[in-house]
N, C-alpha and C positions, 0 to 999 in steps of 0.2 A: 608531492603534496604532504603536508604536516599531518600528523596523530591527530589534534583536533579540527582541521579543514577539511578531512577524511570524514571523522564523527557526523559532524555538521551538515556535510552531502547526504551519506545514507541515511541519516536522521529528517535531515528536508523530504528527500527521494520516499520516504516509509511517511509521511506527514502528507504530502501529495497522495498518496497511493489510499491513505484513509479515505481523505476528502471526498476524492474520485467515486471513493466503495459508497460514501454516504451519499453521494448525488445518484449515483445510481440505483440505488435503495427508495430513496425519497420518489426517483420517476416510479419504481416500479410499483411503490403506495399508491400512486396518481393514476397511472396507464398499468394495468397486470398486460400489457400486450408487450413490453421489455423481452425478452429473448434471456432465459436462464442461462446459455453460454454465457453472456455478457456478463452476470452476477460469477459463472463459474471463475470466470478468466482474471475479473477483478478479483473474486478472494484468493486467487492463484498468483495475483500480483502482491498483495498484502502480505501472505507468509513467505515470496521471495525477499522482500524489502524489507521483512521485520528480522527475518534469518540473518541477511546482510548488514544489518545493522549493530544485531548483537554479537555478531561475530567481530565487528571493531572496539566493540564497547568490551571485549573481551567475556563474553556468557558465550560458550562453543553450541 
C-alpha cells in the first residue's frame, strides 16, 4: 500500500469513527436511555483512529 493510500485509509477510518461518535451523541440528546459504554467505547474508538492516523501523517 503507498504513503498516501495508507494516509487516506486511516484518515477515512478516524472520519467514520467521528461520524459514528456524532450520531451517537445526537441519539443520546434524543433518548438519555443510550447506555454510557456505547459513548465510552465510541470515544475509545476515536483516540485509536486519531492515534493511527497521526502516526502516518508522521506526529508520534
Amino acid at each position: 500500500m503507498a504513503e498516501q493510500e495508507l494516509k487516506n485509509t486511516k484518515f477515512d477510518a478516524h472520519v467514520d469513527a467521528i461520524e459514528k461518535h456524532k450520531a451517537l451523541l445526537e441519539k443520546l440528546h434524543l433518548d438519555s436511555n443510550t447506555h454510557l459504554d456505547e459513548i465510552n467505547n465510541s470515544i475509545s474508538n476515536l483516540t485509536l483512529t486519531l492515534e493511527e492516523y497521526l502516526k502516518v501523517i508522521g506526529i508520534p
